[in-house]
C-alpha positions in Angstrom: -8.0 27.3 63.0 -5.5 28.6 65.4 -3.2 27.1 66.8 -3.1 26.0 70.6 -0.2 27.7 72.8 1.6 25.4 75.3 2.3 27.4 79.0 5.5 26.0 80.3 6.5 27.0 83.8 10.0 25.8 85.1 11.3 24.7 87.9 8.5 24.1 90.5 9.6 22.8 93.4 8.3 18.7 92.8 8.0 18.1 96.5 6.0 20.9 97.5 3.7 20.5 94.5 3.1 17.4 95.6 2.5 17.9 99.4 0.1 20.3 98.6 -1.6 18.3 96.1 -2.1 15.5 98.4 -2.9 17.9 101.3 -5.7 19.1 99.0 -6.7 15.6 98.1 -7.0 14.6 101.4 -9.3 17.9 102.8 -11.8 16.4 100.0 -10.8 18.0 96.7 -11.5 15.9 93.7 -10.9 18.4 90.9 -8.5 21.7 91.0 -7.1 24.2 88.2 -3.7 25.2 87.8 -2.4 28.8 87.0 0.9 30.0 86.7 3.5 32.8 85.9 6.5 32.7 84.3 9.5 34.3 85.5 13.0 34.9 84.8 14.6 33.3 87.9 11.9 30.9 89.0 8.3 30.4 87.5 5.2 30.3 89.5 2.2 27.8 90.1 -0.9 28.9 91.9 -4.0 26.1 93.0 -7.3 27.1 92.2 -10.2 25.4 93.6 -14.1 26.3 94.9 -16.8 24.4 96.8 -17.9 22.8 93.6 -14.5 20.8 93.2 -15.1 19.1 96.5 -16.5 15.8 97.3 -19.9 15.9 98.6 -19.2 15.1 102.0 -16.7 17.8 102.2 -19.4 20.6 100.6 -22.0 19.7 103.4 -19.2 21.1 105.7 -18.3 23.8 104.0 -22.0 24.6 103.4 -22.2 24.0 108.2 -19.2 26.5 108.0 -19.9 29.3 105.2 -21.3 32.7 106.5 -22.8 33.2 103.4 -23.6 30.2 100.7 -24.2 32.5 98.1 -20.1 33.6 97.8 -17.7 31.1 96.4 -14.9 30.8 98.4 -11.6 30.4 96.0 -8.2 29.8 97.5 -4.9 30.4 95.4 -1.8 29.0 96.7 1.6 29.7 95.6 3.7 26.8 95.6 6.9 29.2 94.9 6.4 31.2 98.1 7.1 29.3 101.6 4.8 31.1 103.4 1.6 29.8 101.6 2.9 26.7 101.1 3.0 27.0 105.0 -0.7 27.9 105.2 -2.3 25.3 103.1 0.0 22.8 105.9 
Protein backbone atom coordinates (compact mmCIF):
# COMPACT_ATOMS: atom_id res chain seq x y z
CA UNK A 1 0.00 0.00 0.00
CA UNK A 2 1.61 3.21 -0.70
CA UNK A 3 2.04 5.61 1.27
CA UNK A 4 0.09 9.06 1.31
CA UNK A 5 2.29 12.32 0.50
CA UNK A 6 1.56 15.44 2.64
CA UNK A 7 1.69 19.01 0.27
CA UNK A 8 2.93 21.64 2.56
CA UNK A 9 2.87 25.17 1.25
CA UNK A 10 4.43 27.98 3.45
CA UNK A 11 3.81 31.13 4.21
CA UNK A 12 0.26 32.08 2.89
CA UNK A 13 -0.59 35.21 3.73
CA UNK A 14 -3.49 34.22 6.85
CA UNK A 15 -5.47 37.34 6.27
CA UNK A 16 -5.93 37.22 2.75
CA UNK A 17 -6.80 33.55 2.89
CA UNK A 18 -9.20 34.26 5.03
CA UNK A 19 -10.91 37.31 3.29
CA UNK A 20 -11.26 35.47 0.45
CA UNK A 21 -12.53 32.48 2.04
CA UNK A 22 -15.28 34.39 3.69
CA UNK A 23 -15.86 36.49 0.54
CA UNK A 24 -16.46 33.15 -1.13
CA UNK A 25 -18.68 31.94 1.64
CA UNK A 26 -20.73 34.73 1.57
CA UNK A 27 -21.36 34.87 -2.60
CA UNK A 28 -22.92 31.30 -1.75
CA UNK A 29 -20.05 28.74 -1.87
CA UNK A 30 -20.52 25.82 0.46
CA UNK A 31 -17.69 23.53 -0.68
CA UNK A 32 -14.21 24.65 -2.60
CA UNK A 33 -10.75 22.78 -3.41
CA UNK A 34 -7.48 24.00 -2.74
CA UNK A 35 -4.37 23.78 -5.00
CA UNK A 36 -1.07 25.02 -4.52
CA UNK A 37 2.58 25.42 -5.63
CA UNK A 38 5.53 25.43 -3.82
CA UNK A 39 8.15 27.85 -4.20
CA UNK A 40 11.43 28.87 -3.02
CA UNK A 41 10.64 32.38 -1.75
CA UNK A 42 6.89 32.13 -1.15
CA UNK A 43 4.46 29.20 -1.94
CA UNK A 44 1.27 29.56 -3.71
CA UNK A 45 -2.54 28.71 -2.99
CA UNK A 46 -5.09 28.80 -5.72
CA UNK A 47 -9.32 28.49 -4.89
CA UNK A 48 -11.05 26.15 -7.01
CA UNK A 49 -14.70 26.04 -7.16
CA UNK A 50 -17.74 25.41 -9.98
CA UNK A 51 -21.46 25.86 -9.98
CA UNK A 52 -21.90 22.57 -8.31
CA UNK A 53 -20.18 23.88 -4.95
CA UNK A 54 -22.75 26.51 -4.61
CA UNK A 55 -25.79 26.72 -2.55
CA UNK A 56 -28.87 26.25 -4.38
CA UNK A 57 -30.10 29.58 -4.31
CA UNK A 58 -26.84 30.82 -5.61
CA UNK A 59 -26.93 28.13 -8.85
CA UNK A 60 -30.47 29.39 -9.86
CA UNK A 61 -28.54 32.67 -10.43
CA UNK A 62 -25.78 31.53 -11.90
CA UNK A 63 -27.99 29.28 -14.06
CA UNK A 64 -30.29 33.41 -14.91
CA UNK A 65 -26.69 34.54 -15.67
CA UNK A 66 -24.70 31.71 -17.74
CA UNK A 67 -24.62 32.16 -21.54
CA UNK A 68 -24.32 28.61 -21.93
CA UNK A 69 -25.37 25.96 -18.92
CA UNK A 70 -23.65 23.38 -20.57
CA UNK A 71 -19.80 24.98 -19.61
CA UNK A 72 -18.72 24.89 -16.05
CA UNK A 73 -17.47 27.94 -15.14
CA UNK A 74 -14.20 27.43 -12.73
CA UNK A 75 -12.41 30.38 -11.12
CA UNK A 76 -8.77 29.96 -9.66
CA UNK A 77 -7.62 32.67 -7.48
CA UNK A 78 -4.22 33.25 -6.29
CA UNK A 79 -4.04 34.34 -2.92
CA UNK A 80 -0.09 35.07 -3.38
CA UNK A 81 -0.77 37.66 -6.16
CA UNK A 82 -2.54 41.12 -5.12
CA UNK A 83 -4.07 41.57 -8.13
CA UNK A 84 -6.47 38.55 -7.93
CA UNK A 85 -6.90 38.74 -4.51
CA UNK A 86 -8.16 42.30 -5.78
CA UNK A 87 -10.62 40.71 -8.20
CA UNK A 88 -12.39 38.22 -6.08
CA UNK A 89 -12.94 41.76 -3.67
Amino acid sequence: MAKKQELRLRKIPLEAFLDALLELYNEGLDYIDLVGTPDSVQDTIGILFSKDYMCEEMREMYDLEAIDDEEETIRKIDLSNDEDLNQLI
